[in-house]
C-alpha positions as CSV (number, residue, x, y, z in Angstrom):
1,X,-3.9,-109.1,-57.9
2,X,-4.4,-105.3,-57.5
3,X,-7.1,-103.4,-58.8
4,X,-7.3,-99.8,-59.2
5,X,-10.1,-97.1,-60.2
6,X,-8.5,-95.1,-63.1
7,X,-10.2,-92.2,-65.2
8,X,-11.2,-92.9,-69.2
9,X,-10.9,-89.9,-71.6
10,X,-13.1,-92.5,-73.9
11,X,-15.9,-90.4,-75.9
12,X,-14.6,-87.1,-73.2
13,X,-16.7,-89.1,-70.6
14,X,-15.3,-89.8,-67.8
15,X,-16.0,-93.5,-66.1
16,X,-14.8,-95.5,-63.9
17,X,-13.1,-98.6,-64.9
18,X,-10.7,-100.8,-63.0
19,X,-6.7,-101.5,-64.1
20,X,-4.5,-104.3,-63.0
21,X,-1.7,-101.5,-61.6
22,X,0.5,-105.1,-60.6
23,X,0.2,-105.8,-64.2
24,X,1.2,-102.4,-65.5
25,X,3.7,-101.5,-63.0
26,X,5.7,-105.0,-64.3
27,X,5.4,-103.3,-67.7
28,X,6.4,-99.6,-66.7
29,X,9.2,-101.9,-64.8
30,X,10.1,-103.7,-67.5
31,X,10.0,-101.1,-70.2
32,X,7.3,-103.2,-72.2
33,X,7.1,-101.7,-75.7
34,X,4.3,-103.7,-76.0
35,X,2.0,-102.3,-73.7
36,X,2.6,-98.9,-75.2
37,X,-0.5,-97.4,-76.1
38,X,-2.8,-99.1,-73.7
39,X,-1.7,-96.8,-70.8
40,X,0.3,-94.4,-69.3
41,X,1.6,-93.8,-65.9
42,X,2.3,-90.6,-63.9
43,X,4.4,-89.2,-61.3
44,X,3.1,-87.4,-58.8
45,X,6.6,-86.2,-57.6
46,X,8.1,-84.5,-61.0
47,X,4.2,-83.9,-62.1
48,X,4.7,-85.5,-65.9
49,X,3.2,-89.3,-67.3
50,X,5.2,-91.4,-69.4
51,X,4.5,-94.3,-71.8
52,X,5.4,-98.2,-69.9
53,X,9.0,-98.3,-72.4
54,X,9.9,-94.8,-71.6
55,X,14.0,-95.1,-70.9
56,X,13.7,-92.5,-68.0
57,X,14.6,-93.8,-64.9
58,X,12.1,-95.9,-62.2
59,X,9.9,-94.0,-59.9
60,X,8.9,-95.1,-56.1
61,X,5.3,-97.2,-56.9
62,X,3.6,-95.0,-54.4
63,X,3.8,-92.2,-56.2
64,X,2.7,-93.3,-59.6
65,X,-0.7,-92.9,-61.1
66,X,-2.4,-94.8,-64.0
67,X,-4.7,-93.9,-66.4
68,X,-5.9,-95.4,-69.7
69,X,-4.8,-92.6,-72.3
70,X,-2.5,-89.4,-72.7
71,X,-5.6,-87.3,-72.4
72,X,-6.9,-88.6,-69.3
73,X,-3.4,-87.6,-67.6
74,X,-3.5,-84.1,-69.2
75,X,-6.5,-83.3,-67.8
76,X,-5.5,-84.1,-64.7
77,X,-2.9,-81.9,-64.5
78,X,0.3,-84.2,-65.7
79,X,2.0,-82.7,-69.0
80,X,4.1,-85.4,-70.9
81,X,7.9,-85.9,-69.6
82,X,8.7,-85.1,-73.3
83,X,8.2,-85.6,-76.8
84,X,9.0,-89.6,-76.7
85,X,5.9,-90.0,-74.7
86,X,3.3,-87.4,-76.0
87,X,0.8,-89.0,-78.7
88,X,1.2,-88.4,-82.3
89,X,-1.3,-85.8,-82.0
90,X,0.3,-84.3,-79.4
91,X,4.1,-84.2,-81.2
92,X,2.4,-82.4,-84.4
93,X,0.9,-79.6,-81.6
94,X,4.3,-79.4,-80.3
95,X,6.0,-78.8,-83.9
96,X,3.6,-76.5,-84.9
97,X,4.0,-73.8,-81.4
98,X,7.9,-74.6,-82.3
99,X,7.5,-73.0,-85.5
100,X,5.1,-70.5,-84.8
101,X,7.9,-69.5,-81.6
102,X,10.5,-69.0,-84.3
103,X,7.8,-66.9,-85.9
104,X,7.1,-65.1,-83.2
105,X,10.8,-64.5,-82.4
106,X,11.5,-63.3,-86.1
107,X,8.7,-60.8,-85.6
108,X,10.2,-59.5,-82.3
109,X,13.9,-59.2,-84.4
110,X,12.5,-57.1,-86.5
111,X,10.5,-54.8,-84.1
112,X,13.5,-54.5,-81.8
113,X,16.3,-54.5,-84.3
114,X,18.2,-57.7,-83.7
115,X,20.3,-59.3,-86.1
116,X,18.0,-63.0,-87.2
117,X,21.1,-64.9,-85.5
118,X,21.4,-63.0,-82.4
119,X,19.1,-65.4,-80.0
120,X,15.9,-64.1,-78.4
121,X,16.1,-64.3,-74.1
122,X,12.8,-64.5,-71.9
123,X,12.8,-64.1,-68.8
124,X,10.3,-66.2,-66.5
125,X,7.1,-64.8,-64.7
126,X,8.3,-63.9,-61.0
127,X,5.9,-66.0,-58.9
128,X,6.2,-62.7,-56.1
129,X,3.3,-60.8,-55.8
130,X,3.8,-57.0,-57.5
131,X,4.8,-54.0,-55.8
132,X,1.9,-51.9,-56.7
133,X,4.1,-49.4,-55.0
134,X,5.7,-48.9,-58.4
135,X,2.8,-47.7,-59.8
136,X,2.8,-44.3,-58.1
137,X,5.9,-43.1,-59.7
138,X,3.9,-42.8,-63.2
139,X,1.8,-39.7,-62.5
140,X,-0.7,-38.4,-64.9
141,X,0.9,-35.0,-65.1
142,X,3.5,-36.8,-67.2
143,X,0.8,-37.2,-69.9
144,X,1.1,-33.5,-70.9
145,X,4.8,-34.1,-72.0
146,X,4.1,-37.2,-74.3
147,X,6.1,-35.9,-77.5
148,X,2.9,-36.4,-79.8
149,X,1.8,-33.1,-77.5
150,X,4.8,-31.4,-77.5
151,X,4.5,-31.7,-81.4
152,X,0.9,-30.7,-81.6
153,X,2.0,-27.3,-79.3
154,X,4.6,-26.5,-82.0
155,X,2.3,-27.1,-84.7
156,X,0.3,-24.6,-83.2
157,X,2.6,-21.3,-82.4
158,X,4.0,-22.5,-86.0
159,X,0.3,-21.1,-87.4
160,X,-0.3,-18.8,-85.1
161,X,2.6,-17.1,-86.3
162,X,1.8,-17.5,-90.0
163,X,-1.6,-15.8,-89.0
164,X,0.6,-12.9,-87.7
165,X,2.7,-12.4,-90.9
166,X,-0.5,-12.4,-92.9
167,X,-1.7,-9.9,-90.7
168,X,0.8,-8.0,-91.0
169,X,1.1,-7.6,-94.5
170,X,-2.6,-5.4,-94.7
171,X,-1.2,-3.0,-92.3
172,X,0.8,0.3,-93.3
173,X,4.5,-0.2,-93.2
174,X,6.9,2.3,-92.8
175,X,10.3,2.1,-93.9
176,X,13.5,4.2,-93.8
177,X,17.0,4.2,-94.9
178,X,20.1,6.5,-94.0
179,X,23.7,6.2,-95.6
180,X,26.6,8.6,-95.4
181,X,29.4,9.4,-97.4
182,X,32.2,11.7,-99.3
183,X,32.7,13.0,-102.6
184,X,36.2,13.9,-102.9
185,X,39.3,13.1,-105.1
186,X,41.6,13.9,-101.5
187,X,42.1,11.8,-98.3
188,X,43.0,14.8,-96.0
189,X,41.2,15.6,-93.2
190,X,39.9,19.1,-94.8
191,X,38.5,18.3,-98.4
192,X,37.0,15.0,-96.8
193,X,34.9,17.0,-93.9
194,X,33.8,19.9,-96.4
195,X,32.7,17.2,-99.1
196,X,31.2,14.5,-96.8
197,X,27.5,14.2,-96.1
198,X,23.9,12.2,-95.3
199,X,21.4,11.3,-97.2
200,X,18.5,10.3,-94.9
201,X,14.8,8.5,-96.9
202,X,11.6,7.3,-95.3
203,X,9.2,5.6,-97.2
204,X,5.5,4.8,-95.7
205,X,3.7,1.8,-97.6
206,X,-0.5,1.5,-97.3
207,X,-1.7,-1.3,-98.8
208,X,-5.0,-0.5,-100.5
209,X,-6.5,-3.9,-101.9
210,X,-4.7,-7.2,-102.5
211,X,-7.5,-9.1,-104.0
212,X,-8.2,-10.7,-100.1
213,X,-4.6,-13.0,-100.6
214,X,-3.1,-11.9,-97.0
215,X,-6.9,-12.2,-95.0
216,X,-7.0,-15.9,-96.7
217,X,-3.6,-16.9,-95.8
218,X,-4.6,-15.6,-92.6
219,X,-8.0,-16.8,-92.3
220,X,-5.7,-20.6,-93.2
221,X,-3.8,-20.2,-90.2
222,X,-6.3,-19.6,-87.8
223,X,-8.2,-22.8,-89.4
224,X,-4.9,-24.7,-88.9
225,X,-4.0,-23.7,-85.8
226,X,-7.6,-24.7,-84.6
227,X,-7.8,-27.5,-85.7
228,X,-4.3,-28.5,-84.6
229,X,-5.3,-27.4,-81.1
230,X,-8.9,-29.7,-81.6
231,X,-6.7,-32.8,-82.1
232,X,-4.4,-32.1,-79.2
233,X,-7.1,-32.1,-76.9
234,X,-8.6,-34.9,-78.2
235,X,-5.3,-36.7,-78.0
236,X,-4.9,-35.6,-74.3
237,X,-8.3,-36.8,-73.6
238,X,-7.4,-40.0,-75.4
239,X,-4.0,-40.8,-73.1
240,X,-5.4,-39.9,-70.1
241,X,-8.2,-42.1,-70.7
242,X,-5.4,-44.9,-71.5
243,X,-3.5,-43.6,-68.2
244,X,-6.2,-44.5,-66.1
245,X,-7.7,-47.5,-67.7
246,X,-4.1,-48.9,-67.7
247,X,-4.1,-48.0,-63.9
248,X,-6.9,-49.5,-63.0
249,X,-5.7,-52.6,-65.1
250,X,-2.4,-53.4,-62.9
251,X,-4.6,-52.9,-59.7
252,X,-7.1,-55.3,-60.8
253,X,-4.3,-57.7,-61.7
254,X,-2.3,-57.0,-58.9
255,X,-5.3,-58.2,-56.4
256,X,-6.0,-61.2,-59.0
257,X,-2.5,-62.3,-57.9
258,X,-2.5,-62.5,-54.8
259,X,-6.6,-63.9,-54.3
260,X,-4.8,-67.1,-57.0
261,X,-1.5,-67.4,-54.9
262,X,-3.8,-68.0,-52.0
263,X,-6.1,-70.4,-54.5
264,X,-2.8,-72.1,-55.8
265,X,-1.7,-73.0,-51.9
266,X,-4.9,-74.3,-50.9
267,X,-5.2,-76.1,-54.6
268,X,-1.7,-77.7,-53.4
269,X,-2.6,-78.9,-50.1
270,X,-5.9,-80.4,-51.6
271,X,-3.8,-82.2,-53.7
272,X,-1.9,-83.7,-51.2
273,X,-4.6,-84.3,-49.3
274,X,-6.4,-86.5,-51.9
275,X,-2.9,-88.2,-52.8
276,X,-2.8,-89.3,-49.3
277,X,-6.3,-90.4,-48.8
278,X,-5.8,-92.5,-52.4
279,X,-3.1,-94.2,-50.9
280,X,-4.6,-95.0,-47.9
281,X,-7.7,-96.1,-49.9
282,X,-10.2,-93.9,-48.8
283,X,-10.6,-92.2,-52.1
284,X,-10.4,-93.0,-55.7
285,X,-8.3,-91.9,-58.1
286,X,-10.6,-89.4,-59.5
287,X,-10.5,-87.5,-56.4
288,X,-6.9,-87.2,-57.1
289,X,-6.9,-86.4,-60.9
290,X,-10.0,-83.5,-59.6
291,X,-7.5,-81.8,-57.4
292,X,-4.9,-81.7,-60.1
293,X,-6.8,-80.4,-62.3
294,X,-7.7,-77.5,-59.9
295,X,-4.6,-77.2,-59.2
296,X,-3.2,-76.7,-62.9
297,X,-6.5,-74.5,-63.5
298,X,-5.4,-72.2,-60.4
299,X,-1.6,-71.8,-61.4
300,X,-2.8,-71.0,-65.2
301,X,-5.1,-68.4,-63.6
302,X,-2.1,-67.4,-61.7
303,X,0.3,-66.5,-64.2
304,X,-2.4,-65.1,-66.5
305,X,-2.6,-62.5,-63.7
306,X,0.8,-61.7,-63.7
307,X,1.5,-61.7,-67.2
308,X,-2.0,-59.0,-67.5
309,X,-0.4,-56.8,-64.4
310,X,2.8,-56.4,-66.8
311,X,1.1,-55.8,-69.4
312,X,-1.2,-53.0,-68.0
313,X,2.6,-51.8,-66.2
314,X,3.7,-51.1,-69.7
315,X,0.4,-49.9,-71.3
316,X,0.5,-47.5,-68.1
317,X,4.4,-46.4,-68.5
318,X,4.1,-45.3,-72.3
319,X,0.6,-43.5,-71.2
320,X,2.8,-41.5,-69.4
321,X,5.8,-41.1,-71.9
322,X,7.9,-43.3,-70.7
């Protein structure tokens, strides 16, 4: 009778107890419903546990692992091979991020535009490390042509033009006005040339006193376009600080991604390592379930890298207005 070292989630201590693995693997072999609940078994090829009756088919013995509850497996690395063979708990946790998904993909609909039966597409996380080369064609020139500037700049000439007018209303204006014409009751040539004439009028304007209406309306427009060219700056102040910071962000990611693809390899060989030396019996299973949780630790690392670089690659592209 085989014996094997096993790790219990009981109390979230973890112990080590012994299984009879001839025992179970007659159960996971013959699909024994009744021995559902007292353990599960995973495969260290496809990286998943199932429950002894799951209908899936039979793996090689030497690459399955025991252990004495769902939990135990999880935390060593091995999700469930689906919703059959996750606890109850488990099944709830997976209906709830289902609905909250459809949420989610209700919300983005909306955002973007989409018709609520036109599906939602992802696309997966590229596992290559980024081409921080891309970076360098978002300059922070670009900044400057944002269209929240370019507003604030018309805004601007728009009261600094309205200043002008009220200006120009306390200054002396000079007006003129010439017309020509005839006075005749004949179309020839003659009575029309000796009854034709000008009449030629100037008119100057100084305004005196206007009760100070045209020096407040100006006195407005300077105020506006002040304070129009105060929040320009401090938006340009505000993007460029966005510009860099969202810079700095993508670099910082970008090196996080390829320090974890280097952790993720060496996580992977450990894990093979330890697989091997458990078969051979120079290590116990917890050695094993150690390296798979590093190794699922690692990868989550890894794509929280790459999902923060394209993050800070779009925060970066609309800092520059694109």
């Amino acid at each position: 009778m085989a014996f094997a070292s096993y790790a219990s989630s009981e109390m979230g201590a973890r112990t080590h107890q012994a299984i009879d693995t001839d025992a179970a693997w007659a159960a996971v072999m013959g699909r024994d419903g009744q021995r559902d609940g007292t353990f599960v078994y995973a495969v260290s090829t496809t990286g998943v546990y199932c429950r002894p009756s799951c209908p899936s088919r039979r793996p090689h013995r030497q690459n399955v692992l025991f252990f004495d509850a769902p939990e135990g497996a999880e935390r060593a690395g091995f999700p469930p091979a689906g919703a059959r063979c996750s606890p109850p708990p488990r099944r709830d946790e997976l209906e709830q991020a289902r609905a909250a998904e459809l949420v989610a993909a209700d919300t983005l609909r909306v955002f973007v535009g989409y018709d609520f039966a036109r599906p939602i597409e992802t696309t997966e996380l590229t596992i290559a490390p980024p081409d921080t080369g891309e970076l360098n064609r978002f300059l922070v020139t670009d900044v400057t042509k944002r269209p929240e500037l370019l507003q604030f700049d018309a805004q601007r000439r728009a009261a600094e033009q309205e200043a002008t007018a009220a200006r120009a209303e306390r200054r002396p204006q000079v007006s003129y006005n010439i017309s020509g014409g005839f006075d005749t009751d004949s179309l020839k040539p003659s009575p029309l040339k000796e009854h034709s004439g000008v009449l030629a009028s100037i008119s100057v304007t100084i305004p005196i006193f206007d009760w100070g209406i045209s020096r407040s309306r100006e006195r407005q427009a300077q105020l506006r376009a002040q304070s129009v060219a105060s929040q320009r700056e401090l938006a340009l102040r505000t993007f460029n600080q966005q510009f860099n910071s969202a810079r700095q962000q993508a670099l910082s990611a970008a090196r996080r991604v390829e320090i974890l693809q280097a952790a993720v390899s060496d996580a992977e060989r450990n894990v093979q390592t330890s697989i091997a030396r458990y078969r051979a019996g120079e290590a116990p299973i917890l050695e094993v379930t150690d390296a798979q949780t590093t190794l699922a630790t690692q990868r989550a690392a890894l794509y929280q890298a790459l999902f923060d670089y394209q993050i800070a690659r779009t925060r970066l592209a609309q800092a520059a207005g694109q």
